[in-house]
TORLO-104747 format. One record per residue (C-alpha): x, y, z; residue number from 1; residue in one letter. Coordinates in steps of 0.05 Angstrom, whole numbers, plus 32768, in hexadecimal, padded with zeros to 4 digits. Example, Ala and Ser with C-alpha at 12.3 -4.5 7.8 and 13.67 -1.06 7.14 Angstrom:
<atoms>
(atom (80F6 7FA6 809C) 1 a)
(atom (8111 7FEB 808F) 2 s)
</atoms>
This chain:
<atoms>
(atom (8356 7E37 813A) 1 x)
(atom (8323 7E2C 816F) 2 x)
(atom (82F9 7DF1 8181) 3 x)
(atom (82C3 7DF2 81B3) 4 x)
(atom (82A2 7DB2 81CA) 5 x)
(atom (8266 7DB8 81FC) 6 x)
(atom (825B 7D77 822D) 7 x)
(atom (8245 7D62 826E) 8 x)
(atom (8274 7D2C 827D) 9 x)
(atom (82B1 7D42 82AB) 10 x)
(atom (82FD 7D45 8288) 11 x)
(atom (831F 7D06 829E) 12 x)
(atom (835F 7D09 82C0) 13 x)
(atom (83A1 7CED 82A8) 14 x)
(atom (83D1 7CD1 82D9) 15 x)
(atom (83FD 7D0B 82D4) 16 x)
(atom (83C7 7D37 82E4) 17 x)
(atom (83AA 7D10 831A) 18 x)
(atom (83F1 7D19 8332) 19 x)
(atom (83F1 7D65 8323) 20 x)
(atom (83AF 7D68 8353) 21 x)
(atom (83CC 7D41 8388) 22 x)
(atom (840C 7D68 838A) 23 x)
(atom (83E3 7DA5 8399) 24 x)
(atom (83C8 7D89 83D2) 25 x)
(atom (8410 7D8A 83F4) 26 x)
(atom (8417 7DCB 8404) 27 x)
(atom (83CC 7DF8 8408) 28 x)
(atom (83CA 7E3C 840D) 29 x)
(atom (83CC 7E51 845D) 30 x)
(atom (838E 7E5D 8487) 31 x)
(atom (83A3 7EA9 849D) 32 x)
(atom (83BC 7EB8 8454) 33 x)
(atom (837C 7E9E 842F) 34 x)
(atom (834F 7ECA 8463) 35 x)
(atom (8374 7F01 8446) 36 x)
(atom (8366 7EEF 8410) 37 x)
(atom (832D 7EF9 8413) 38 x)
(atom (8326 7F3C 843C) 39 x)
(atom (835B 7F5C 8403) 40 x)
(atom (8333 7F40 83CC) 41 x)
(atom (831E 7F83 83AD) 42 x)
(atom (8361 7FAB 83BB) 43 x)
(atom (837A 7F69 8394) 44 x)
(atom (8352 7F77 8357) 45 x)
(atom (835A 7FC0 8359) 46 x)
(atom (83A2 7FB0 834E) 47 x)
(atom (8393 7F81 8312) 48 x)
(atom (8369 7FBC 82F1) 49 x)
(atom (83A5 7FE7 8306) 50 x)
(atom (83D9 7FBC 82E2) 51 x)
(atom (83B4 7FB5 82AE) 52 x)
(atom (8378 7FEE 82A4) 53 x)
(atom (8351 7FDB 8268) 54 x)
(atom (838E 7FAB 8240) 55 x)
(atom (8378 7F6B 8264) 56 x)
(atom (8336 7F4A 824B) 57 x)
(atom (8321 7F4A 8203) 58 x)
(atom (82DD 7F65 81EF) 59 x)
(atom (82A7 7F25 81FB) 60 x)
(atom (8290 7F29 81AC) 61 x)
(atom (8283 7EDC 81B5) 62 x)
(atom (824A 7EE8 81E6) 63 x)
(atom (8211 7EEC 81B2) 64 x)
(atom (8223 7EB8 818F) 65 x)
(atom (821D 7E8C 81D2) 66 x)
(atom (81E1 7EB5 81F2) 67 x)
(atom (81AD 7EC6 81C0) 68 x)
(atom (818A 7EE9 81F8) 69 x)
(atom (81BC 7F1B 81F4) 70 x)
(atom (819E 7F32 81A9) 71 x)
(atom (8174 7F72 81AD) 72 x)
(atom (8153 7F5C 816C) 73 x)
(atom (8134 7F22 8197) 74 x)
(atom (8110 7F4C 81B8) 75 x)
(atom (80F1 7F87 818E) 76 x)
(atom (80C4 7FBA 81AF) 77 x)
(atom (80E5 7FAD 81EF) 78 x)
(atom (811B 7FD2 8215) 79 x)
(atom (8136 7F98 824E) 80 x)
(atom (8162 7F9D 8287) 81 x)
(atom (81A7 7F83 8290) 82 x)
(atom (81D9 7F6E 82C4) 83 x)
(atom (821C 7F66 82BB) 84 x)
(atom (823D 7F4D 82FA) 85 x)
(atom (8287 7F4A 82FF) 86 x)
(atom (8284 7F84 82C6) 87 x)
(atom (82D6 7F8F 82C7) 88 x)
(atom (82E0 7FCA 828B) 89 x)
(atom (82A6 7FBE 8271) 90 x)
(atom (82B7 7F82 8239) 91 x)
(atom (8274 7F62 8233) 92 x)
(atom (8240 7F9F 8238) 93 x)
(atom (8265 7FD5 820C) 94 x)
(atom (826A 7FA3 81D2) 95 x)
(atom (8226 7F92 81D5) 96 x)
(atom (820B 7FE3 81DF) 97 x)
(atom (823D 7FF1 81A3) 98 x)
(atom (8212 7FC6 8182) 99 x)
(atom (81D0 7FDA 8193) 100 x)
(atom (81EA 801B 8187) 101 x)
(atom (81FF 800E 813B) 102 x)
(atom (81C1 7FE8 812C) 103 x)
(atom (8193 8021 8151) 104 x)
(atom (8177 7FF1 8181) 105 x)
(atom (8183 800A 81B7) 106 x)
(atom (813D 8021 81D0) 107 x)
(atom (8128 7FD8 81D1) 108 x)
(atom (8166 7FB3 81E0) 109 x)
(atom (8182 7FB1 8224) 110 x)
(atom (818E 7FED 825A) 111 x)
(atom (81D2 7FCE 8282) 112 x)
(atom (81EA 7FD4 82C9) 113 x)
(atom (822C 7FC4 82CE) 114 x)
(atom (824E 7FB4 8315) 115 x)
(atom (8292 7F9B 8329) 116 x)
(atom (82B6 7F96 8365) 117 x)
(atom (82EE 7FC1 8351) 118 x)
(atom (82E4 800A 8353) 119 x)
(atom (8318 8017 831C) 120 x)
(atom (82F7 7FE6 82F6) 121 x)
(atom (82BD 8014 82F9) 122 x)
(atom (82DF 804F 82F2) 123 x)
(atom (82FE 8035 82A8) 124 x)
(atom (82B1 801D 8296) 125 x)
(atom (829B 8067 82AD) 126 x)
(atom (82D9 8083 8278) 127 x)
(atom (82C3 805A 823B) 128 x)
(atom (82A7 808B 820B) 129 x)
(atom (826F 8056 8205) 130 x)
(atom (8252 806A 824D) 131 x)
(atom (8216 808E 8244) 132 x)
(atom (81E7 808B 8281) 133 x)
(atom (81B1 807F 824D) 134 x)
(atom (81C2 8044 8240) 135 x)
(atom (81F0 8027 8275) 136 x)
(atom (8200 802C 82C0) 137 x)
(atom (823D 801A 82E7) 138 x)
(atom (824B 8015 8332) 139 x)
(atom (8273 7FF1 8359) 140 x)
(atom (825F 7FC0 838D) 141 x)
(atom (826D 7F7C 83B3) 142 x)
(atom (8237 7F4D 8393) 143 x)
(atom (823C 7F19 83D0) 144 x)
(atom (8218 7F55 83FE) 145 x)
(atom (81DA 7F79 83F2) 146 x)
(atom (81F9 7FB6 83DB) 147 x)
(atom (81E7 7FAE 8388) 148 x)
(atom (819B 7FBA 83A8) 149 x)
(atom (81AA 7FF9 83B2) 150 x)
(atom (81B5 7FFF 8367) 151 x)
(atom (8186 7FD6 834A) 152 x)
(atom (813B 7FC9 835D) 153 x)
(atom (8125 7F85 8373) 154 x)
(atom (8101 7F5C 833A) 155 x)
(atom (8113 7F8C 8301) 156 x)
(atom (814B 7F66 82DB) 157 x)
(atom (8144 7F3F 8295) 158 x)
(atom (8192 7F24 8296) 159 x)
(atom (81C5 7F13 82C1) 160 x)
(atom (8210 7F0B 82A6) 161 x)
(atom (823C 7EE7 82CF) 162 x)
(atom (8283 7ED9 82A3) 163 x)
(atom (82BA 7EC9 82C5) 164 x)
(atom (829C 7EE1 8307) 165 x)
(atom (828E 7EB3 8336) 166 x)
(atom (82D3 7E8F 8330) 167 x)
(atom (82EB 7ECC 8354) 168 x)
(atom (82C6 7EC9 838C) 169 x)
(atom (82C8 7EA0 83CA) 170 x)
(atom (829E 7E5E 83CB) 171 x)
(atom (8284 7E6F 8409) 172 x)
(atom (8258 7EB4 83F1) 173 x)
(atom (8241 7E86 83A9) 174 x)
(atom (81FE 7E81 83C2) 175 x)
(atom (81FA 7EC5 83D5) 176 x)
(atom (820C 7EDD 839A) 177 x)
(atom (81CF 7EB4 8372) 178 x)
(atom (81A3 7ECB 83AA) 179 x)
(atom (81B2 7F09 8399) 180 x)
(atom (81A5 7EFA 8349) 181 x)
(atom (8160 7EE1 835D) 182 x)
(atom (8149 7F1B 837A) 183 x)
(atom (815D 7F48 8347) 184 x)
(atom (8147 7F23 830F) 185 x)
(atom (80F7 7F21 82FC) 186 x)
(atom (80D3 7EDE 82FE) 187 x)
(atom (80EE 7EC1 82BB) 188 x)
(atom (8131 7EE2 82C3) 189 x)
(atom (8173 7EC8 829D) 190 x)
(atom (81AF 7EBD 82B8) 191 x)
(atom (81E7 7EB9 8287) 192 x)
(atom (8220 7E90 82A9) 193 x)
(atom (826C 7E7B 828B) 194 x)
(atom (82A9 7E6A 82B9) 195 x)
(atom (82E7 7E3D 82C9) 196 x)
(atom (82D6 7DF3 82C1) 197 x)
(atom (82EE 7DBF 82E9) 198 x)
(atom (8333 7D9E 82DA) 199 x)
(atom (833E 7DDF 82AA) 200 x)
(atom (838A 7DEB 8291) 201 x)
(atom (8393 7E21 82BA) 202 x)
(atom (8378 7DF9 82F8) 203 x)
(atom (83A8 7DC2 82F3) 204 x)
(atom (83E3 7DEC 82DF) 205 x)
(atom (83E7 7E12 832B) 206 x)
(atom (8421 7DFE 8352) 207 x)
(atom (841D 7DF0 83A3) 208 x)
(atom (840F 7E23 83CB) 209 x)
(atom (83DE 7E3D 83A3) 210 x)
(atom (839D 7E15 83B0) 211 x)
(atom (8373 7E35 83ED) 212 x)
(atom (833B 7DFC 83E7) 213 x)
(atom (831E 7DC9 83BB) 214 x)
(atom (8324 7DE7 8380) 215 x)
(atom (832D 7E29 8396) 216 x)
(atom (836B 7E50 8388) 217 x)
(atom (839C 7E83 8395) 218 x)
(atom (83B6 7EA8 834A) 219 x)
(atom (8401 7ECB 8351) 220 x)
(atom (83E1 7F19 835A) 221 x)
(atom (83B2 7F02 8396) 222 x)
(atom (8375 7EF2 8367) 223 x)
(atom (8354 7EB9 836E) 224 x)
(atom (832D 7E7D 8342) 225 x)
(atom (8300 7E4E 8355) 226 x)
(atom (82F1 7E0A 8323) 227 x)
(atom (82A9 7DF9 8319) 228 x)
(atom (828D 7DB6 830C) 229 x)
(atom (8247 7DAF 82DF) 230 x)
(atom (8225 7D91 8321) 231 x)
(atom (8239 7DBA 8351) 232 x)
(atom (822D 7DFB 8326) 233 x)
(atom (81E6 7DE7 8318) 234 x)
(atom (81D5 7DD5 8360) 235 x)
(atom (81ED 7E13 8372) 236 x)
(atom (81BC 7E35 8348) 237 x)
(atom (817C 7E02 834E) 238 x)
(atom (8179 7E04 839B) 239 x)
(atom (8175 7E50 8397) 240 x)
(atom (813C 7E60 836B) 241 x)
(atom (8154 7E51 8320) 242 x)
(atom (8140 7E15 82F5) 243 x)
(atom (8180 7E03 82CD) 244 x)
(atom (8170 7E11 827C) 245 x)
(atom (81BA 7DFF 8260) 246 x)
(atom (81FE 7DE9 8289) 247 x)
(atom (8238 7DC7 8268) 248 x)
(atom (827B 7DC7 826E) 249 x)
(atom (829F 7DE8 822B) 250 x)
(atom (82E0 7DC9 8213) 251 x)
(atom (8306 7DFB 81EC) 252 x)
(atom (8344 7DEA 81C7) 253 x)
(atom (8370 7E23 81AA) 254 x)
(atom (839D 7DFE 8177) 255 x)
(atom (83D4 7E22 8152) 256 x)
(atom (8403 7DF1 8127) 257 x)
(atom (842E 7E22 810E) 258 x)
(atom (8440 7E3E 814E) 259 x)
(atom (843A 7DFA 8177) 260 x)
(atom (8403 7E18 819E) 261 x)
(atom (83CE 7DE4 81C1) 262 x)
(atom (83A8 7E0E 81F2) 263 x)
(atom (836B 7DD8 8211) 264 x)
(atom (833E 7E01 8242) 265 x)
(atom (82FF 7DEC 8269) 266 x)
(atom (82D5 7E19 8278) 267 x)
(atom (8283 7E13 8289) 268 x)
(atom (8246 7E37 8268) 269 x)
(atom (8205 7E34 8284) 270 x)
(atom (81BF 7E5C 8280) 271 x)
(atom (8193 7E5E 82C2) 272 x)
(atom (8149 7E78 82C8) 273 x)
(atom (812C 7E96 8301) 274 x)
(atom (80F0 7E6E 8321) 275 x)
(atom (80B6 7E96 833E) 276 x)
(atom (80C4 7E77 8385) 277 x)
(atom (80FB 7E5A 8399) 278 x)
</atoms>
């Protein structure tokens, strides 16, 4: 069973997790390792998709029921354009062309770019049986340079999906990145936004020697996660072009009494629209 519970008030901390936070602190990750980090970031995620090709992620099904702007039927008589950033195999935008396909809407639901940092990422979305460059492109690219305007004109998207994305990348290039949203994205643009929420489980349960910087952090394969709070995430957003439609933190509570399992995660959703000038 799973209970989501959408807020804008902060988790408070017990004492033993206070403790857990503070015990972190004791031992951060090393200057000269986290820079390379950071220069080995995409031969670290080419690895993940290596490890585990297309077995890792479950298709995003949820992501309608979340994102109404994600219907096709919404939007009758007109075909829209779609980003997904951070595509990995391809687990948001092939269940949602699967479904425009079956409900032959696809010639007024969304065409979708799909970009990811990992070239075998791309290569699996390329190998799905879905692909069809009718309806969807794929290409991989760093989305803190400039390099996805090469793909995609300036000004011509509808949507922007960024799920599970920007956790990954380093808090220095966030503002980058939603400069680089803006100018995609037309004047009324949507960007679709869910990530890691402050104080999340998987946030307090590192160990030292994993955190690089406030909560930034170092996973076991190299990856990395970042932990956003609601204020922070929305400042990022509003002093770089977008008024902020929707941003709460999501409590999620996976309870299973027969197998003992209590799973409480944190994560935050938010919707952002692009502002004519920033």
């Amino acid at each position: 069973m799973e209970e989501d519970i959408f807020t804008t008030r902060t988790k408070e901390l017990s004492a033993d997790e206070l403790n857990k936070l503070e015990e972190q602190n004791k031992r951060l990750v090393p200057e000269f390792k986290a820079n390379k980090l950071e220069i080995d970031a995409q031969r670290h995620w080419d690895l993940f998709y290596k490890r585990n090709e297309t077995r890792f992620f479950k298709d995003r099904h949820w992501t309608t029921k979340e994102f109404q702007e994600l219907l096709a039927e919404e939007y009758k008589g007109e075909r829209r354009r779609l980003l997904e950033v951070g595509c990995g195999v391809g687990n948001l935008v092939f269940p949602l062309l699967e479904e425009q396909l079956k409900e032959q809407t696809s010639e007024h639901g969304f065409y979708f770019y799909a970009c990811d940092f990992s070239p075998r990422a791309v290569d699996f979305v390329r190998a799905n049986p879905l692909y069809d460059t009718n309806h969807i492109t794929a290409f991989q690219c760093d989305i803190t340079t400039q390099q996805v305007h090469e793909h995609i004109e300036a000004a011509s998207l509808d949507v922007c999906t960024m799920i599970f994305v920007l956790s990954a990348i380093h808090p220095d290039k966030f503002v980058d990145v939603v400069r680089n949203l803006w100018q995609l994205l037309k004047p009324g643009g949507l960007v679709l936004f869910r990530d890691y929420g402050l104080y999340d489980m998987a946030q307090l349960r590192f160990k030292p020697g994993h955190k690089i910087s406030e909560n930034f952090y170092m996973r076991q394969d190299g990856t990395r996660s970042y932990y956003f709070a609601q204020e922070e995430l929305s400042e990022i957003f509003s002093q770089n072009g977008f008024d902020v439609l929707d941003n709460n933190y999501v409590h999620r509570r996976t309870l299973n009494l027969k197998e003992g399992i209590d799973v409480p995660r944190i994560f935050l959703q938010a919707k952002f629209r692009k502002r004519s000038d920033r």
